[in-house]
N, CA, C and O atoms as a GROMACS GRO file, in nm:
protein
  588
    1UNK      N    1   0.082  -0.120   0.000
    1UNK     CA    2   0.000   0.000   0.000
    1UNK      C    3   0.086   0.126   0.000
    1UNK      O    4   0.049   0.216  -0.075
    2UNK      N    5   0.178   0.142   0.061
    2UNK     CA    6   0.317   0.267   0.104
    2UNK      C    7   0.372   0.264  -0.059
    2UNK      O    8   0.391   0.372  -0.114
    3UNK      N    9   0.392   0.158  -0.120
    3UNK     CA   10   0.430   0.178  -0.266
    3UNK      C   11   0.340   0.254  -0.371
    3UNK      O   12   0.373   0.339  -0.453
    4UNK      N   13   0.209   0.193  -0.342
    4UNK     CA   14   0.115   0.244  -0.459
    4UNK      C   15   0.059   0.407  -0.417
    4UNK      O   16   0.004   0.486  -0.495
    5UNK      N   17   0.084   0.426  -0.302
    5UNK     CA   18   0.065   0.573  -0.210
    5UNK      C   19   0.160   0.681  -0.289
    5UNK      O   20   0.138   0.782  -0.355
    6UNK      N   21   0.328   0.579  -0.233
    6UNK     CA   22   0.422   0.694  -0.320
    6UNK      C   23   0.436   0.743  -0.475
    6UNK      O   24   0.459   0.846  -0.539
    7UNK      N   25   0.408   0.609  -0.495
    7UNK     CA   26   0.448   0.579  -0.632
    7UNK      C   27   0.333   0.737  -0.715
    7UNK      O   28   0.368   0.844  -0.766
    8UNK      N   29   0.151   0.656  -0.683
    8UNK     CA   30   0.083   0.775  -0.712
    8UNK      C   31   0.131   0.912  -0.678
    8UNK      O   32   0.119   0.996  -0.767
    9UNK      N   33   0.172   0.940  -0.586
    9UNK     CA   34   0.175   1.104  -0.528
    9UNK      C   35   0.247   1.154  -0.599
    9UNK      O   36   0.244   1.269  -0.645
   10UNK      N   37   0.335   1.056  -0.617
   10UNK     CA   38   0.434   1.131  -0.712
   10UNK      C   39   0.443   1.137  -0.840
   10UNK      O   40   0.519   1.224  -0.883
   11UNK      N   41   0.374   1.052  -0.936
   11UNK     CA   42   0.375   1.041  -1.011
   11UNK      C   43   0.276   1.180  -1.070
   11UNK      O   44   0.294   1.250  -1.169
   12UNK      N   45   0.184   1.184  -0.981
   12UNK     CA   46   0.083   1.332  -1.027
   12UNK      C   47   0.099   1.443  -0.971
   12UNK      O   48   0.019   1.536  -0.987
   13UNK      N   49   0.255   1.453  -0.863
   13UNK     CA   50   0.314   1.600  -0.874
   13UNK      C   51   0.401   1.591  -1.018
   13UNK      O   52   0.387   1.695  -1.083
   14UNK      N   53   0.433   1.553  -1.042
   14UNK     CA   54   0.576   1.534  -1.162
   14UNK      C   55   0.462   1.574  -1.296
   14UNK      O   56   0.510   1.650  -1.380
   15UNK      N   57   0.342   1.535  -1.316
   15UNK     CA   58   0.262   1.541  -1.431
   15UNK      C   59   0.154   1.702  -1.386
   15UNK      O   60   0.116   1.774  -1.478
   16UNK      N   61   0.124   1.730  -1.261
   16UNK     CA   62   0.119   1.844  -1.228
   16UNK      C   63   0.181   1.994  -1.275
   16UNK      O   64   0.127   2.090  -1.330
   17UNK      N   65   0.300   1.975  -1.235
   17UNK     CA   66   0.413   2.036  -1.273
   17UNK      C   67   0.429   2.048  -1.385
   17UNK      O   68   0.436   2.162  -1.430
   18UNK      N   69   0.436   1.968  -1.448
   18UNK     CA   70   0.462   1.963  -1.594
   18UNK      C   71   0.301   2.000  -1.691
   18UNK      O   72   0.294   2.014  -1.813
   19UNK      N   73   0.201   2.006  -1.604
   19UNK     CA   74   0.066   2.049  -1.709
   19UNK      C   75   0.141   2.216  -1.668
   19UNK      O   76   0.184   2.278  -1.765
   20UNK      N   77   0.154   2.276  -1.542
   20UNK     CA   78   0.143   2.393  -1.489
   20UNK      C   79   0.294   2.493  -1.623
   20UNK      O   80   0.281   2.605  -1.671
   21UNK      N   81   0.391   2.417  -1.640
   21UNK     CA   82   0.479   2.420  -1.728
   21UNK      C   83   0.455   2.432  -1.839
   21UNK      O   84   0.539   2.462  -1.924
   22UNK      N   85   0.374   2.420  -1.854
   22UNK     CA   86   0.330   2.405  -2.014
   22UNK      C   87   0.387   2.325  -2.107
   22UNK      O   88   0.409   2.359  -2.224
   23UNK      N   89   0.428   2.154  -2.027
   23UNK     CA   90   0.507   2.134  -2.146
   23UNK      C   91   0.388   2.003  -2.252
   23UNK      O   92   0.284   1.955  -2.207
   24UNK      N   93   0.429   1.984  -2.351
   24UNK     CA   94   0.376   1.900  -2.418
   24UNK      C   95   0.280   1.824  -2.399
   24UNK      O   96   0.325   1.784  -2.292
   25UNK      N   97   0.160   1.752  -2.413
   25UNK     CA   98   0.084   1.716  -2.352
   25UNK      C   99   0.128   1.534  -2.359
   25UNK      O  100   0.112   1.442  -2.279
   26UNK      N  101   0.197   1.543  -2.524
   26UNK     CA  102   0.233   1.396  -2.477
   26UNK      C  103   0.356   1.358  -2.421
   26UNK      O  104   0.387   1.239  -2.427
   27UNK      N  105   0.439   1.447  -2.362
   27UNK     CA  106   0.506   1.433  -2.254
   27UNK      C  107   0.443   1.434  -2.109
   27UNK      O  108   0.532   1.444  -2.024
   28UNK      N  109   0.327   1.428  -2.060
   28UNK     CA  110   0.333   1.456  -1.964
   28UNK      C  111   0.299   1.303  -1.848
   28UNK      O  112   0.297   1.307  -1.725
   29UNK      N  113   0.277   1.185  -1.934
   29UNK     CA  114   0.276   1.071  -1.880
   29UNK      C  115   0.424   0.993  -1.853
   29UNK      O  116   0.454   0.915  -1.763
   30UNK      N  117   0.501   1.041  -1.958
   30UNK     CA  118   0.627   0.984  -1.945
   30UNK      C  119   0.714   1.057  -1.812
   30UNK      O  120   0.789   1.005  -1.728
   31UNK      N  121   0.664   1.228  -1.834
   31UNK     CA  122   0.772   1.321  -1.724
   31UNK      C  123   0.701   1.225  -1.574
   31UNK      O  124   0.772   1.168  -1.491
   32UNK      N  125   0.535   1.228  -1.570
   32UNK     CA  126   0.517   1.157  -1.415
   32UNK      C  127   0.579   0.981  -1.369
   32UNK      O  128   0.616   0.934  -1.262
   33UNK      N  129   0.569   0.921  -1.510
   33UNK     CA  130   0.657   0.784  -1.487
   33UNK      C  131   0.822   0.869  -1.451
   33UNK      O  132   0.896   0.865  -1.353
   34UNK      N  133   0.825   0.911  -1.529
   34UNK     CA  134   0.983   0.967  -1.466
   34UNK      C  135   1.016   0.959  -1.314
   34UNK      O  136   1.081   0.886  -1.239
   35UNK      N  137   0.888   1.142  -1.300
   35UNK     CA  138   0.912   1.157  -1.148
   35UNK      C  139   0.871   1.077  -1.036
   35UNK      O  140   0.905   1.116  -0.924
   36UNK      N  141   0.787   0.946  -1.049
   36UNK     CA  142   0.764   0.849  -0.984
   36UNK      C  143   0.853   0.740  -0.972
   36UNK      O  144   0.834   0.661  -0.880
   37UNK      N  145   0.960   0.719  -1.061
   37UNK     CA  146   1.040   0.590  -1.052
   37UNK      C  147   1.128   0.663  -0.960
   37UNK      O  148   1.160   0.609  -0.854
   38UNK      N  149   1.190   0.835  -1.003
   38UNK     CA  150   1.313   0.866  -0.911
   38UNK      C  151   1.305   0.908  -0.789
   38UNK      O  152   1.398   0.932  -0.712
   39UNK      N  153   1.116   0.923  -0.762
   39UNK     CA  154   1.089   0.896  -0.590
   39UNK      C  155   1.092   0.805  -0.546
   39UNK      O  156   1.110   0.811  -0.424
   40UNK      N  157   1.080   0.686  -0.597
   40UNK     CA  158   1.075   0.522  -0.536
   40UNK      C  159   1.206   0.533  -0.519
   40UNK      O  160   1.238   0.562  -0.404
   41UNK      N  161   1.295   0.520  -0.595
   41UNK     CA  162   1.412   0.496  -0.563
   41UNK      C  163   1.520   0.596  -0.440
   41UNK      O  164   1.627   0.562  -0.389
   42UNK      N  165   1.452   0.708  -0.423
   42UNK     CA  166   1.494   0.812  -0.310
   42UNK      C  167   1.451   0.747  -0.216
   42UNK      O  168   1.524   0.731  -0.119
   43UNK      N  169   1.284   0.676  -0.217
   43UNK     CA  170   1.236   0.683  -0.120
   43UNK      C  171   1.338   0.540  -0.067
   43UNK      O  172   1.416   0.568   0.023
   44UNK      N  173   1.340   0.435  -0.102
   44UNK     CA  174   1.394   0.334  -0.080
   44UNK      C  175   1.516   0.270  -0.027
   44UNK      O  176   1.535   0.173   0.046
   45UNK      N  177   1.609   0.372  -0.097
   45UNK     CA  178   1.750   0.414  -0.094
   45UNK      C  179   1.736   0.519   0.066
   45UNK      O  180   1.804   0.510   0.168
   46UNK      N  181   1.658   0.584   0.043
   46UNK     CA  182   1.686   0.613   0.190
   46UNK      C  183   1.634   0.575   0.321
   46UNK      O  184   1.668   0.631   0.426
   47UNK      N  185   1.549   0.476   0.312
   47UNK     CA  186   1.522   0.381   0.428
   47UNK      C  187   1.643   0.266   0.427
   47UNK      O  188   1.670   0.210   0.533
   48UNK      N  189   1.719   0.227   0.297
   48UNK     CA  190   1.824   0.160   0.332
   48UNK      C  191   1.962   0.204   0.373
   48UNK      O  192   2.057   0.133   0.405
   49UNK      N  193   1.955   0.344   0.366
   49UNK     CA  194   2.128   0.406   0.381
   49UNK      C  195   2.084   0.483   0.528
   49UNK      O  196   2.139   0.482   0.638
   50UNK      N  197   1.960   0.547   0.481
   50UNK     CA  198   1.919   0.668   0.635
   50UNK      C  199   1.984   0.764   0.643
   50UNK      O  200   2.025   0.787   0.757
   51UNK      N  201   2.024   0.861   0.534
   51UNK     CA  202   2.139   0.961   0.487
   51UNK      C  203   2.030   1.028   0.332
   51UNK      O  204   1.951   0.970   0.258
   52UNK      N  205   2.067   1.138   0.338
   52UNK     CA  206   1.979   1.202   0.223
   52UNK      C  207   2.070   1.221   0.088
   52UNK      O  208   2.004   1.223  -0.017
   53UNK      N  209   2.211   1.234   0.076
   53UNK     CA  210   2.274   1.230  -0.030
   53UNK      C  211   2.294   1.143  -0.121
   53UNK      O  212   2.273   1.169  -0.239
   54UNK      N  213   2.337   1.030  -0.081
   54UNK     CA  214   2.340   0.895  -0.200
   54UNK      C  215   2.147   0.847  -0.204
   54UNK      O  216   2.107   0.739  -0.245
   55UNK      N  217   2.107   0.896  -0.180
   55UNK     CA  218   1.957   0.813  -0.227
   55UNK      C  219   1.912   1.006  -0.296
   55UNK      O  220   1.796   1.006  -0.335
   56UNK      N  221   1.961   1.110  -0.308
   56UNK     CA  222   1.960   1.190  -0.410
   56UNK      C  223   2.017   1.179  -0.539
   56UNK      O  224   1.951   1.180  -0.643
   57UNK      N  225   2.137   1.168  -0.532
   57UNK     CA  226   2.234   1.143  -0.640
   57UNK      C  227   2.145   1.036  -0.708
   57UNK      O  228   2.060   1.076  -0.787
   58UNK      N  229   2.155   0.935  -0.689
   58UNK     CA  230   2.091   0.811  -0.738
   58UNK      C  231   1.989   0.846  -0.794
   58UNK      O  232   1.989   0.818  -0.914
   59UNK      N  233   1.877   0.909  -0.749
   59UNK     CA  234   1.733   0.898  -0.840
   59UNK      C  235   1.737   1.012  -0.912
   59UNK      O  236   1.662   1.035  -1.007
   60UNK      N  237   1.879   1.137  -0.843
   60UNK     CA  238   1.852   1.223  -0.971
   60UNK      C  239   1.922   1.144  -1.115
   60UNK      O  240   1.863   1.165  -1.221
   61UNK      N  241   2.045   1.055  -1.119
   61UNK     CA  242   2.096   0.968  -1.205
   61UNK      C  243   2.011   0.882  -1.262
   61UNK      O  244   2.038   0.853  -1.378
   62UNK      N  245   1.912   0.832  -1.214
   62UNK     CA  246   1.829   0.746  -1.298
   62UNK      C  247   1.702   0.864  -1.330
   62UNK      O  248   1.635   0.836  -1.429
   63UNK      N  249   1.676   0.949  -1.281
   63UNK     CA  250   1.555   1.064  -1.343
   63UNK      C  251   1.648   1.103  -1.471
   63UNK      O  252   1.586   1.138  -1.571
   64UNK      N  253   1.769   1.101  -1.476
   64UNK     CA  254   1.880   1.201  -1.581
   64UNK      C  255   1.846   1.056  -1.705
   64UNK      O  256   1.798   1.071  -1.818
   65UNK      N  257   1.887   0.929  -1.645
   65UNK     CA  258   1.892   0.807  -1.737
   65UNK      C  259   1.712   0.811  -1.809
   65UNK      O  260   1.685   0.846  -1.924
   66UNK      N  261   1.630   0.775  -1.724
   66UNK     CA  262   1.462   0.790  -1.809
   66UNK      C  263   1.443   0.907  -1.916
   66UNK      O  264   1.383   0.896  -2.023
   67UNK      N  265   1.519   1.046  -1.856
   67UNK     CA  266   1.470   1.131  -1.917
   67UNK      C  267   1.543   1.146  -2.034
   67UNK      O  268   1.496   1.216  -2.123
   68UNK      N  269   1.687   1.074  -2.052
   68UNK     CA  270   1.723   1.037  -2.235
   68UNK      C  271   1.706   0.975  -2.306
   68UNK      O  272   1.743   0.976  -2.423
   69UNK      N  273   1.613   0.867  -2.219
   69UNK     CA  274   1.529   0.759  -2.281
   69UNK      C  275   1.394   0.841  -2.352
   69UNK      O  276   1.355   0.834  -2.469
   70UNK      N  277   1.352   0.902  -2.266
   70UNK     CA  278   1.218   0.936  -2.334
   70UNK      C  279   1.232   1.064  -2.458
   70UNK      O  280   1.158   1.086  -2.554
   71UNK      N  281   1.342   1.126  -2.419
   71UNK     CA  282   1.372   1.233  -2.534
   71UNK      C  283   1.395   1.137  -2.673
   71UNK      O  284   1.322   1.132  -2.772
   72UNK      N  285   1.498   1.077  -2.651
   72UNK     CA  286   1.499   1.012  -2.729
   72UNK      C  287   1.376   0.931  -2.823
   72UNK      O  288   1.381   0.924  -2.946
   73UNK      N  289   1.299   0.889  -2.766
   73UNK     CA  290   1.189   0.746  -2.808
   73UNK      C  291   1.098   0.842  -2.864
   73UNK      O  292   1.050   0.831  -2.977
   74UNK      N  293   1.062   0.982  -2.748
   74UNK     CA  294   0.936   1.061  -2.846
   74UNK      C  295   1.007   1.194  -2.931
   74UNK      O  296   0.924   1.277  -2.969
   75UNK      N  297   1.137   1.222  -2.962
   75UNK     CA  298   1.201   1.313  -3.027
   75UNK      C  299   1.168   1.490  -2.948
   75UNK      O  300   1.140   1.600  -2.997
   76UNK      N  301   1.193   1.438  -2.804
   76UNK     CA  302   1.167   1.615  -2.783
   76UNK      C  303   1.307   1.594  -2.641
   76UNK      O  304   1.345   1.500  -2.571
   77UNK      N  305   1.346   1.738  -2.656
   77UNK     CA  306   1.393   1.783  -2.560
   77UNK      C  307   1.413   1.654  -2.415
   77UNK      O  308   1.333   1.566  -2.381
   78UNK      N  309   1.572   1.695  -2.347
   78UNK     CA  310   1.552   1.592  -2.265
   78UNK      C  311   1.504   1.663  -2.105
   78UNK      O  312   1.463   1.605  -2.005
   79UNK      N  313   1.525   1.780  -2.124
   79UNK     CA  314   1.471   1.871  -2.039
   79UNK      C  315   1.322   1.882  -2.000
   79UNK      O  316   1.278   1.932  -1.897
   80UNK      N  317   1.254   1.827  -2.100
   80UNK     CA  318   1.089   1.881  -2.117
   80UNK      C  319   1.062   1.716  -1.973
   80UNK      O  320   0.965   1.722  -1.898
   81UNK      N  321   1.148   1.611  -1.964
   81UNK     CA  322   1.130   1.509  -1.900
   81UNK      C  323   1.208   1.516  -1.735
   81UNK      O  324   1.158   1.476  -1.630
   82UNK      N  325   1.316   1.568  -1.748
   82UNK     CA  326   1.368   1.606  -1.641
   82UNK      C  327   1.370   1.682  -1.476
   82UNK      O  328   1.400   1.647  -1.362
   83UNK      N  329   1.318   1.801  -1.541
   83UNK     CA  330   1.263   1.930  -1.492
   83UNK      C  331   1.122   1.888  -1.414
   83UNK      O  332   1.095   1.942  -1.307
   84UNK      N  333   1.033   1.791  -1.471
   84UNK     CA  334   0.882   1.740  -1.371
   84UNK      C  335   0.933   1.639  -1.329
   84UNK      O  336   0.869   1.581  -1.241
   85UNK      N  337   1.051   1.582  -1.370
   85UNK     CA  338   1.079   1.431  -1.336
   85UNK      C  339   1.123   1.481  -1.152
   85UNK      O  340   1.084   1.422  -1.051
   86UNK      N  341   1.210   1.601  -1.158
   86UNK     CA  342   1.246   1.587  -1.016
   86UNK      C  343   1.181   1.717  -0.900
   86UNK      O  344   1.245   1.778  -0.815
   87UNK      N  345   1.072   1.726  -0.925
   87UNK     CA  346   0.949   1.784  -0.874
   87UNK      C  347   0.950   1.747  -0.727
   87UNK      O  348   0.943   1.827  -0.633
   88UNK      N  349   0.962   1.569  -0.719
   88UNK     CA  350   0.941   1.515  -0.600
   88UNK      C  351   1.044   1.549  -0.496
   88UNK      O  352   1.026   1.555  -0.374
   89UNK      N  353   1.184   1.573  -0.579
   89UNK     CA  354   1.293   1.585  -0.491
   89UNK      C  355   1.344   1.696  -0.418
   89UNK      O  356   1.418   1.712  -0.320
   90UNK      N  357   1.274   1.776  -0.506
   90UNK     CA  358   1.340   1.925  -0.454
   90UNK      C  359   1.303   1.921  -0.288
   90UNK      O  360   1.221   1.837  -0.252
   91UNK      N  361   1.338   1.974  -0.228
   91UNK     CA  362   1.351   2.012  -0.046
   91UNK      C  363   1.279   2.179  -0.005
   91UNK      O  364   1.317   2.279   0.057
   92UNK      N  365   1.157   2.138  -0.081
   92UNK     CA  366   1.095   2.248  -0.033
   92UNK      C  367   1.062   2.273   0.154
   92UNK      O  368   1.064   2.375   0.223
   93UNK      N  369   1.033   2.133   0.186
   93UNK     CA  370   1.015   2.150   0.358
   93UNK      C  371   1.092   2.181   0.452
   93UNK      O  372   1.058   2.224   0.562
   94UNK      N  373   1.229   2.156   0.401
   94UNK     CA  374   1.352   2.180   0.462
   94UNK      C  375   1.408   2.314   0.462
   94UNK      O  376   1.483   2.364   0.546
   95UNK      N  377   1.345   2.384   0.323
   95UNK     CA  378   1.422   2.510   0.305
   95UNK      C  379   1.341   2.613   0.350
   95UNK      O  380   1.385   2.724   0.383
   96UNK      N  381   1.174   2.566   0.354
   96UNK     CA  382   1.108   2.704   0.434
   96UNK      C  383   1.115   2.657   0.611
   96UNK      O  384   1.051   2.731   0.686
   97UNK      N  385   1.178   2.558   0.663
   97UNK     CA  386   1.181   2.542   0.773
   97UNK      C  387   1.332   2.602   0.839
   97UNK      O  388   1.360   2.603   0.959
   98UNK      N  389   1.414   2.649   0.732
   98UNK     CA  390   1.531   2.700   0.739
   98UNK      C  391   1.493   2.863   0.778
   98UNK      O  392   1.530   2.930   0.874
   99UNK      N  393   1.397   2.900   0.659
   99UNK     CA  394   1.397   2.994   0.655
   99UNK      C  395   1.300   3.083   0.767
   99UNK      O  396   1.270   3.202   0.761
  100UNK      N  397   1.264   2.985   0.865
  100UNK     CA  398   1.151   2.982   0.986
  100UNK      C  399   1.200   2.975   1.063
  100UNK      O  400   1.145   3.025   1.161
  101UNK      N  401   1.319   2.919   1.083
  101UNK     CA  402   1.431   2.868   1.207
  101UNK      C  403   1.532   3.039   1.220
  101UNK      O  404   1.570   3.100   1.320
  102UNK      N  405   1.544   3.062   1.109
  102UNK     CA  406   1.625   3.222   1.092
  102UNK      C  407   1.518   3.337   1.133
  102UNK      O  408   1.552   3.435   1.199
  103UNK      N  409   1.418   3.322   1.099
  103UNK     CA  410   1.328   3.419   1.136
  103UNK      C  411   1.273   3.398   1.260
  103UNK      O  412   1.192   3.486   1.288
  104UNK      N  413   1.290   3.302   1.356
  104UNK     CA  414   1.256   3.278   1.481
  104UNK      C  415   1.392   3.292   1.589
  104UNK      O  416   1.402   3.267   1.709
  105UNK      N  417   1.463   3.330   1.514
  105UNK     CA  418   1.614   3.370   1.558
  105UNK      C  419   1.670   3.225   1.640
  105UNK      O  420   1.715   3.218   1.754
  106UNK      N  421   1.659   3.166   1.586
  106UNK     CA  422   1.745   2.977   1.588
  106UNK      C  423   1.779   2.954   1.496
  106UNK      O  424   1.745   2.882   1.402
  107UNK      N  425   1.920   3.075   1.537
  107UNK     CA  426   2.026   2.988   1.393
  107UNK      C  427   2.093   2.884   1.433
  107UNK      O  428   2.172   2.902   1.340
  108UNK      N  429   2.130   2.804   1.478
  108UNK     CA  430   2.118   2.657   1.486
  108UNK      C  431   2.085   2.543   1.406
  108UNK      O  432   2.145   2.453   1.347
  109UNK      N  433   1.943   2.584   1.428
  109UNK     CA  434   1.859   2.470   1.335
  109UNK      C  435   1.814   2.534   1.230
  109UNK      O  436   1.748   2.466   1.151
  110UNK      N  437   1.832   2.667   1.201
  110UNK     CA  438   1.877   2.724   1.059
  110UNK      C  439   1.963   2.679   0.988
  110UNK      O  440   1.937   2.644   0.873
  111UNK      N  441   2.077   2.668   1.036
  111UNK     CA  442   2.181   2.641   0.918
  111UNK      C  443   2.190   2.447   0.958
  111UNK      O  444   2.283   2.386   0.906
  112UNK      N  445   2.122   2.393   1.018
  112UNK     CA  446   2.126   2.241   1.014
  112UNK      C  447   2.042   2.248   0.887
  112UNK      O  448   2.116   2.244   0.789
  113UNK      N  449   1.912   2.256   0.853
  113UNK     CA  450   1.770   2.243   0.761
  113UNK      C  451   1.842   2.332   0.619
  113UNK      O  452   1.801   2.324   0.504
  114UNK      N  453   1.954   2.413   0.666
  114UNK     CA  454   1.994   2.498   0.500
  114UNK      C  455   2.093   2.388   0.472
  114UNK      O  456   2.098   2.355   0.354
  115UNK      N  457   2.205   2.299   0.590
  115UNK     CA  458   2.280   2.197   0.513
  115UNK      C  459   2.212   2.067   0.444
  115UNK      O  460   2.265   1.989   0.365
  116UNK      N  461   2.091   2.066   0.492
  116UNK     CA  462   2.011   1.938   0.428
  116UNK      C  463   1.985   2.023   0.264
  116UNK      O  464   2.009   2.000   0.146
  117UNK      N  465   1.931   2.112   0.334
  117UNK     CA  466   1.910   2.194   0.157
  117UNK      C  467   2.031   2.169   0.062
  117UNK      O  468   2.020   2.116  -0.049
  118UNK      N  469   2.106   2.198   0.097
  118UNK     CA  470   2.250   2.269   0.044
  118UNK      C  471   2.299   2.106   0.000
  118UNK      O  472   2.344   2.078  -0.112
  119UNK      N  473   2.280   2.016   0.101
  119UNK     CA  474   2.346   1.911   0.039
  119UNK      C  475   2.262   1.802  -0.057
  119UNK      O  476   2.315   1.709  -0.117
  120UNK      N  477   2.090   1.841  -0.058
  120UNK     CA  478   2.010   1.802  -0.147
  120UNK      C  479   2.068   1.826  -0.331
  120UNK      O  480   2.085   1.757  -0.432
  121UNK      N  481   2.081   1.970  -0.289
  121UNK     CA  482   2.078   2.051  -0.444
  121UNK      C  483   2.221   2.010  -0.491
  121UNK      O  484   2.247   2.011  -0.612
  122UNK      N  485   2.336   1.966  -0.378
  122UNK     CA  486   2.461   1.929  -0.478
  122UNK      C  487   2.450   1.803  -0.519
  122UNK      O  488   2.491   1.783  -0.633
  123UNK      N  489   2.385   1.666  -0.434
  123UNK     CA  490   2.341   1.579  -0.482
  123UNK      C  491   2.280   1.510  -0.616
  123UNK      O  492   2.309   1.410  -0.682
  124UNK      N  493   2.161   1.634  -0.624
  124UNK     CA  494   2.055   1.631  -0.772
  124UNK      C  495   2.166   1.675  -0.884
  124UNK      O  496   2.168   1.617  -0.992
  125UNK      N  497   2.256   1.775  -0.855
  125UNK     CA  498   2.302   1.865  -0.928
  125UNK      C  499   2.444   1.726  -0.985
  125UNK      O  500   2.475   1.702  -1.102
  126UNK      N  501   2.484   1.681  -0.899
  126UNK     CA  502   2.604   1.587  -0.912
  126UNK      C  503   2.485   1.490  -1.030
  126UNK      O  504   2.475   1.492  -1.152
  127UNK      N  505   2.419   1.421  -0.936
  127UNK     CA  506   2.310   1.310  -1.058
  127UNK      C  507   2.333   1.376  -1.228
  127UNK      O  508   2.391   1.313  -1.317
  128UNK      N  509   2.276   1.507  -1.246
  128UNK     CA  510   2.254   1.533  -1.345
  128UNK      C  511   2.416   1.534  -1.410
  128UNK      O  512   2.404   1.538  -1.532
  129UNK      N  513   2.511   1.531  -1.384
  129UNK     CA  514   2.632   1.584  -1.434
  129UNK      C  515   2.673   1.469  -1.455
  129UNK      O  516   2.722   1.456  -1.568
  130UNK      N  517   2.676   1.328  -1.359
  130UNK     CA  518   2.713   1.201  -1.420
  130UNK      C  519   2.626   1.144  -1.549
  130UNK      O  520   2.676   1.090  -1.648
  131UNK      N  521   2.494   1.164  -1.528
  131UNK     CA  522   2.387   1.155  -1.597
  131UNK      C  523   2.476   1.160  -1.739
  131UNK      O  524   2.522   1.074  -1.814
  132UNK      N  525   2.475   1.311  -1.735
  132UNK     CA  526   2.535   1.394  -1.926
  132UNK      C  527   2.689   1.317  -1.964
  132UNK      O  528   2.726   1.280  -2.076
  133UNK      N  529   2.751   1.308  -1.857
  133UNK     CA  530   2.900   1.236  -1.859
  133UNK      C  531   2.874   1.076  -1.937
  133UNK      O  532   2.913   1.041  -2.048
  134UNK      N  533   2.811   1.016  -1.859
  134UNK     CA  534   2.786   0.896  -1.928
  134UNK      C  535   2.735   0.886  -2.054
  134UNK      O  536   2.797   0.820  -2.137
  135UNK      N  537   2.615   0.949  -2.089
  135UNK     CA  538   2.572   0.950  -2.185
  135UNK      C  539   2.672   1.017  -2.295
  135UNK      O  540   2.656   0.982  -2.411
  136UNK      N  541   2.755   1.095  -2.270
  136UNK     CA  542   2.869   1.128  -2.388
  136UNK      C  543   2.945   1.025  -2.408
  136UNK      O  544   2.983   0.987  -2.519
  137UNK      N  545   2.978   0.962  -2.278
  137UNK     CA  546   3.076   0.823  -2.320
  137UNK      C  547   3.057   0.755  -2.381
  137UNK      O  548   3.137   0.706  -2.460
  138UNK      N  549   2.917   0.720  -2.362
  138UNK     CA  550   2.813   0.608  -2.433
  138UNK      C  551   2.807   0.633  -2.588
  138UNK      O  552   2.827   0.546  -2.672
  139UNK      N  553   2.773   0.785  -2.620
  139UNK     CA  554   2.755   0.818  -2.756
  139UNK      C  555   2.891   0.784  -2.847
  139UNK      O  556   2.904   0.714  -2.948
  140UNK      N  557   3.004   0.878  -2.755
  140UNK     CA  558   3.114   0.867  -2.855
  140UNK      C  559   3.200   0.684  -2.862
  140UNK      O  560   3.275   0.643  -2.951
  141UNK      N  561   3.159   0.618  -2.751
  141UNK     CA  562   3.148   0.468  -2.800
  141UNK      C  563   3.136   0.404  -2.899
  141UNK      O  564   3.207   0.333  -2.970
  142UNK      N  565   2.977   0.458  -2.896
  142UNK     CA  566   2.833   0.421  -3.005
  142UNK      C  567   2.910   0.465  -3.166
  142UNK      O  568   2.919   0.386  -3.260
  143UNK      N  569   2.947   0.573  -3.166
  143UNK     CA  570   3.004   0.676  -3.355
  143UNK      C  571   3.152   0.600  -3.361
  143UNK      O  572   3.190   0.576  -3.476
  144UNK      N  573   3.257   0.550  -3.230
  144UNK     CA  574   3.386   0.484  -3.262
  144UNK      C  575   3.363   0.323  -3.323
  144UNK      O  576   3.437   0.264  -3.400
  145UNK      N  577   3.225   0.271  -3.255
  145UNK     CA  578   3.231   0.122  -3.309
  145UNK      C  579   3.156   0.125  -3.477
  145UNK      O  580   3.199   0.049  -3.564
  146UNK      N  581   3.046   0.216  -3.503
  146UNK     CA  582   3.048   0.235  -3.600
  146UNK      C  583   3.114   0.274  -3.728
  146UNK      O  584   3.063   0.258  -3.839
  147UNK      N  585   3.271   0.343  -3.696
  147UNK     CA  586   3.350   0.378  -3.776
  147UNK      C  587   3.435   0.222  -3.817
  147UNK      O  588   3.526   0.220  -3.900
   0.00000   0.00000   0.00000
């Protein structure tokens, strides 16, 4: 039941997002399969590690992997898949609780809730950068065995 809970929620913020975006309409089943596989796998990854960085990295790396799959398969942008794909991940609770902790003058647990932030966004940000890395390796592979 906790699967088909997450799996949904997320799957119709990621397709949410992406109606509110304006992007494509027949992108917008693939961007919520997106953003639903790379919450399962956050979510999962972090009941098995109990640490918020490697279960970021990871589903932003496989949100980066779906979303060159699907550019690819329907010929649009890999961005138009990406961008709703990680809807689920962003640390919105953490960062207005940062910003509640500073305004209640507890900087303390201000700058604890801004390092969860801070180390969310290098996480996603790392995913996406191995993401493009691989996929160049992969390509210029792909054009050397063909030559």
């Amino acid at each position: 039941m906790t699967f088909l809970l997450h799996f949904s929620f997320s799957f119709f913020s990621s397709v949410a997002f992406g109606f509110i975006a304006n992007i494509p309409r027949r992108a917008l089943l693939a961007s919520g399969f997106t953003g639903a596989v790379g919450w399962m796998i956050y979510f999962y990854l972090n009941q098995l590690f109990h640490n918020i960085a490697f279960p970021n990295f990871a589903a932003a790396f496989i949100i980066g992997c779906l979303s060159i799959f699907f550019s690819k398969k329907k010929k649009m942008p890999m961005i138009i898949f990406y961008i709703p794909g990680l809807i689920p991940l962003v640390p919105g609770g953490p960062s207005y609780e940062a910003v509640r902790a500073f305004a209640l003058e507890d900087p303390n647990a201000g700058f604890q809730k801004l390092m969860v932030v801070t180390t969310t966004a290098i996480s996603i940000a790392g995913g996406l950068m191995v993401t493009s890395l691989v996929e160049q390796i992969i390509n210029k592979w792909l054009r050397f065995r063909r030559v």
